[in-house]
C-alpha positions as CSV (number, residue, x, y, z in Angstrom):
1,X,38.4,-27.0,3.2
2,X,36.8,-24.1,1.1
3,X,38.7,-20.7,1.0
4,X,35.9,-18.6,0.5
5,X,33.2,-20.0,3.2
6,X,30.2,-16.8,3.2
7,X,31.8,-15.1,0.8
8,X,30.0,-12.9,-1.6
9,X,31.5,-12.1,-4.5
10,X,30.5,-9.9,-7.9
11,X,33.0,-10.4,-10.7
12,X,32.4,-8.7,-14.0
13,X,33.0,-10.1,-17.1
14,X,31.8,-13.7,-15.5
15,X,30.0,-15.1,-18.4
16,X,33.2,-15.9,-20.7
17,X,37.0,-16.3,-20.9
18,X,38.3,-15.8,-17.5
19,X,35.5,-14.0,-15.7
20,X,33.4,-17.5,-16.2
21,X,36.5,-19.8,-15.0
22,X,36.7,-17.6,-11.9
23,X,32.8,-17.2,-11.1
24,X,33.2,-21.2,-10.9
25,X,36.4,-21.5,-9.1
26,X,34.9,-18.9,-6.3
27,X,31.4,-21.1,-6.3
28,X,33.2,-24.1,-5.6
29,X,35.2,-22.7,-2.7
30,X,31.9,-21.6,-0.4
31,X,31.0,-18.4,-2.2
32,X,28.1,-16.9,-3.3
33,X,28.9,-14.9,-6.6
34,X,26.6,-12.8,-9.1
35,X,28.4,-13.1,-12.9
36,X,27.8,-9.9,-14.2
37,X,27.9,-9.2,-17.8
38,X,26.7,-7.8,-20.9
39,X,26.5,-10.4,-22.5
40,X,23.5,-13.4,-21.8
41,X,25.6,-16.7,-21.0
42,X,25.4,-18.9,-23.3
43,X,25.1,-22.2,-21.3
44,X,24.0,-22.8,-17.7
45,X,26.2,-21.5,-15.3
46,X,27.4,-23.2,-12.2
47,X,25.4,-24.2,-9.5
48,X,25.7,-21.0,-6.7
49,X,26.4,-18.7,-10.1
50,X,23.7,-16.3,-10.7
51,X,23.9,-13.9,-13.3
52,X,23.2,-9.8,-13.4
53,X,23.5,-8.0,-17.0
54,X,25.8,-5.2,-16.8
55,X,26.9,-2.4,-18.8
56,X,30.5,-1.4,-16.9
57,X,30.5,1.5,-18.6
58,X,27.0,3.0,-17.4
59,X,26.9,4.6,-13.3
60,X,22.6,3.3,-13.6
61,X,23.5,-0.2,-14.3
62,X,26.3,-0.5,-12.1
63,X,24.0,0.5,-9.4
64,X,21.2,-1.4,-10.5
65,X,23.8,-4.2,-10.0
66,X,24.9,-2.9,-6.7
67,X,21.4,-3.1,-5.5
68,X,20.7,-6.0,-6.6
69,X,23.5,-7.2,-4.6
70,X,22.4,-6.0,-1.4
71,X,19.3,-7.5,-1.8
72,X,20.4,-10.9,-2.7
73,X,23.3,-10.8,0.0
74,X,22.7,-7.6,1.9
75,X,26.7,-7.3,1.7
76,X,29.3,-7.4,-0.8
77,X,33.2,-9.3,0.5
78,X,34.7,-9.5,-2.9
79,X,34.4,-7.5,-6.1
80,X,36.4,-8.8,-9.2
81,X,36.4,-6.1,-11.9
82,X,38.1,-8.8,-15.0
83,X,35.6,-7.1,-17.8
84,X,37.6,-5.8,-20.6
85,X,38.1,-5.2,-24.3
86,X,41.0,-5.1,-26.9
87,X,42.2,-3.0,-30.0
88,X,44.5,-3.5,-32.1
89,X,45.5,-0.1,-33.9
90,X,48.2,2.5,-33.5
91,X,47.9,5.5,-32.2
92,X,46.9,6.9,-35.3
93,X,44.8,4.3,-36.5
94,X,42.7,4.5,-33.3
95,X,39.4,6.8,-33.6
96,X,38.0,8.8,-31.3
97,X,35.3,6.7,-30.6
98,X,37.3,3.5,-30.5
99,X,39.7,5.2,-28.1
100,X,36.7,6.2,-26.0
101,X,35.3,2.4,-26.1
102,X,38.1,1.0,-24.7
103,X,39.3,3.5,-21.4
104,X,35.5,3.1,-20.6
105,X,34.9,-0.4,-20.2
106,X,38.5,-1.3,-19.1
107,X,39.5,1.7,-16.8
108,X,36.0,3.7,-16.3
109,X,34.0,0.4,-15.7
110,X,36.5,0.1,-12.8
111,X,36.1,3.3,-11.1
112,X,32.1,3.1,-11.4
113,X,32.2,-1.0,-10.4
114,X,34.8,0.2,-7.4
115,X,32.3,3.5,-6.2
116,X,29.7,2.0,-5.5
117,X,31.2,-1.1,-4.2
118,X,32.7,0.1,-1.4
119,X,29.8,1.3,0.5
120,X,28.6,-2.5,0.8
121,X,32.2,-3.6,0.9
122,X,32.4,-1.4,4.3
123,X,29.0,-2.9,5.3
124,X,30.7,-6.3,5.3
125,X,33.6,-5.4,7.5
126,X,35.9,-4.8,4.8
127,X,36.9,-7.3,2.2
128,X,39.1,-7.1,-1.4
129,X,38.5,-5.8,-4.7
130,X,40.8,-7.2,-7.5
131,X,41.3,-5.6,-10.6
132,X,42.5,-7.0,-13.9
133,X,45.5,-5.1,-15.5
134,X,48.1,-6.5,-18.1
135,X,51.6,-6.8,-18.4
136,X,50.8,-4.3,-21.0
137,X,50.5,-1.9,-18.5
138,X,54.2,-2.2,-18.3
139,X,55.4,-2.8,-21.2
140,X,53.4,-2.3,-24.5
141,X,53.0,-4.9,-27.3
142,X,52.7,-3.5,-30.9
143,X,49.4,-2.1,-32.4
144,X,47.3,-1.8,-28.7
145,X,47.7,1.7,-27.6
146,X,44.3,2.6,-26.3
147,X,44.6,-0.6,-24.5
148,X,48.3,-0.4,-22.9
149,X,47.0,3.0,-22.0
150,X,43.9,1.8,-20.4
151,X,45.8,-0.9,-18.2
152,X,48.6,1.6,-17.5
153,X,45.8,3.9,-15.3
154,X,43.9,1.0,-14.1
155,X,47.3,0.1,-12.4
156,X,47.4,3.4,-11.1
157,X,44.1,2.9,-9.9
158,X,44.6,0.4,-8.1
159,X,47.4,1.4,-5.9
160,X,45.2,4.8,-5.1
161,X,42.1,2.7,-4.1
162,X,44.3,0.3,-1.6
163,X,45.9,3.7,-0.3
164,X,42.3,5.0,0.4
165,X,41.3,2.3,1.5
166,X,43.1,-0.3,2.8
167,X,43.0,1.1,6.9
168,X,38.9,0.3,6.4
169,X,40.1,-3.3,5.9
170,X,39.4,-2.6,2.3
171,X,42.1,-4.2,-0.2
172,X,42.7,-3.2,-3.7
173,X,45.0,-5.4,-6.0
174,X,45.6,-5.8,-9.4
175,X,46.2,-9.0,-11.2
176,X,48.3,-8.2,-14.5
177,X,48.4,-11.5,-17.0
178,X,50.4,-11.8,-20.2
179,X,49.1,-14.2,-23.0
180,X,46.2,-16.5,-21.4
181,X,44.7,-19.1,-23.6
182,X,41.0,-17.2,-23.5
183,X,38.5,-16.5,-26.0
184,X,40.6,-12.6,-26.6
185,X,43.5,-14.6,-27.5
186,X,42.3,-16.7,-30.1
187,X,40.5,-13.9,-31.8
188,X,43.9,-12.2,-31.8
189,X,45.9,-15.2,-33.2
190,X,43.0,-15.4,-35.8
191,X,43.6,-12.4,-36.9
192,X,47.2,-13.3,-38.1
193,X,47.4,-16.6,-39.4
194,X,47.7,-20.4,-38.0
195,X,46.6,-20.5,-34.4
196,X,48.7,-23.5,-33.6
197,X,52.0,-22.4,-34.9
198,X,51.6,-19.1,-33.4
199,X,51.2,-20.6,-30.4
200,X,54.0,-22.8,-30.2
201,X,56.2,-20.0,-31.2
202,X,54.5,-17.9,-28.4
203,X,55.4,-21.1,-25.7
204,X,58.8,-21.4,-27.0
205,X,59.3,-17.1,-26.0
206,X,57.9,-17.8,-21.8
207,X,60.8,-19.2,-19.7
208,X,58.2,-21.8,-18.3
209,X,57.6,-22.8,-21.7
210,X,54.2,-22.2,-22.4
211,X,51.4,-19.6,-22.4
212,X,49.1,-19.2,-19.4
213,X,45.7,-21.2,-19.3
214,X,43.0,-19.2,-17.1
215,X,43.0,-21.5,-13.8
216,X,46.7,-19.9,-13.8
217,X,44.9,-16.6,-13.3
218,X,42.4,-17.6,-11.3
219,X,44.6,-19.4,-8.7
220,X,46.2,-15.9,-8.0
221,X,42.9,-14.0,-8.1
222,X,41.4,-16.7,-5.6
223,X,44.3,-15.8,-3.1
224,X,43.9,-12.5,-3.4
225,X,40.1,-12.4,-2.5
226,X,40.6,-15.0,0.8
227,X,42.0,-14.3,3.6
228,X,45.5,-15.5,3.2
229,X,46.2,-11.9,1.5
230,X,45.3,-10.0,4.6
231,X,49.0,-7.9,4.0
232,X,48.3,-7.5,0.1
233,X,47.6,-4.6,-0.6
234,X,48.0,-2.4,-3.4
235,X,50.2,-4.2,-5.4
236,X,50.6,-5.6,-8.9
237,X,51.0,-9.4,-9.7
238,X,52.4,-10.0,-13.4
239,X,51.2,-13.5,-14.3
240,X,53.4,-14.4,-17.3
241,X,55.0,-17.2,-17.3
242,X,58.4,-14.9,-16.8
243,X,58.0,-13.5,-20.2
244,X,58.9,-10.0,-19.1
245,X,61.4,-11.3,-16.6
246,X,64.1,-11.8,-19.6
247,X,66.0,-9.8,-22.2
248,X,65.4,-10.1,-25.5
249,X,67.5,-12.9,-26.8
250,X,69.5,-13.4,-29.4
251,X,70.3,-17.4,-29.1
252,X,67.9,-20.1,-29.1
């Protein structure tokens, strides 16, 4: 049986890396879902996948998007806010602009993609926005400041929207992921070298022995938008294979 049976669902970010996986994991289980992005997809998408361009970052085009919404569904169950950017720099190495770049699209984006959801959210009855975080919210890698930071307050975020919220049959949750095999990743491991021995190193440091592929995400994000999460509610799921669960250690 399909999970999400009359769903409607926006996710941002659908057209690549893990917005796309989910956009076709949520089509396949009964819902109706608008891939919203910035970028044009670059093949066909899946069949009940239609696709909106959005700029996160700008309050017209998120409610261009909105609109478009109610006129395609005249509701909105699910909203899935998995848009986001990296960047690798210090502190100091981080300019003004670049530091602005990256809390707009990964923690504005969410506040304007979360406004003016709601009101069509309420319309249906209630339903559940989930937001992507990062185990980086909690505890930071090297070199990604602006981004740690930006995951950090969309955790916070997300606990003050399913406070708000949540008595209006409104959830908020936030999905936080370590390393996922996704287009982000391999830019990252291109950046420093051999992609496949930096990634059998990386398995060899997660307890279940290897990174996480997207369906791994998407199985959790597909919970969290049915039904069977009624009692979730503001909380904060670390995805990561148990890499933060352990110490450092120092024998193999």
């Amino acid at each position: 049986m399909s999970r999400l049976p009359g769903k409607t669902a926006v996710i941002t970010g659908g057209t690549g890396g893990m917005g796309r996986v989910i956009s076709a994991r949520f089509a396949a289980e009964g819902a109706r879902v608008i891939a919203c992005d910035i970028v044009e997809p670059k093949t066909a998408l899946p069949v009940g996948v239609q696709f909106q361009h959005l700029d996160v970052t700008s309050s017209t085009s998120v409610q261009t998007a909105m609109a478009k919404a109610e006129e395609a569904f005249g509701k909105l169950d699910i909203l899935i806010n998995a848009a986001g950017i990296e960047i690798e720099k210090t502190v100091e190495e981080t300019s003004e602009e670049e530091w602005d770049r990256c809390i707009n699209i990964n923690l504005k984006g969410i506040f304007l993609m979360t406004k003016y959801a709601l009101p069509l959210i309420r319309k249906a009855g209630g339903g559940s926005i989930v937001n992507f975080g990062s185990y980086d919210g909690f505890a930071a890698d090297p070199r990604l400041a602006a981004y740690c930071a930006s995951k950090g307050g969309v955790h916070a975020l997300t606990k003050a929207v399913a406070v708000d919220h949540s008595k209006e049959g409104i959830r908020c949750n936030a999905v936080c992921p370590g390393y996922i095999d996704t287009p982000m990743l391999a830019q990252f491991f291109g950046d420093a070298g051999d992609v496949k021995s930096l990634k059998a190193k990386l398995d060899a440091l997660h307890p279940v022995g290897r990174i996480g592929q997207p369906e791994d995400v998407s199985n959790m994000v597909l919970w969290l938008a049915s039904d069977e999460a009624a009692f979730a509610s503001g909380q904060l799921f670390v995805i990561d294979g148990g890499l933060t669960a352990q110490a450092p250690q120092m024998c193999p």
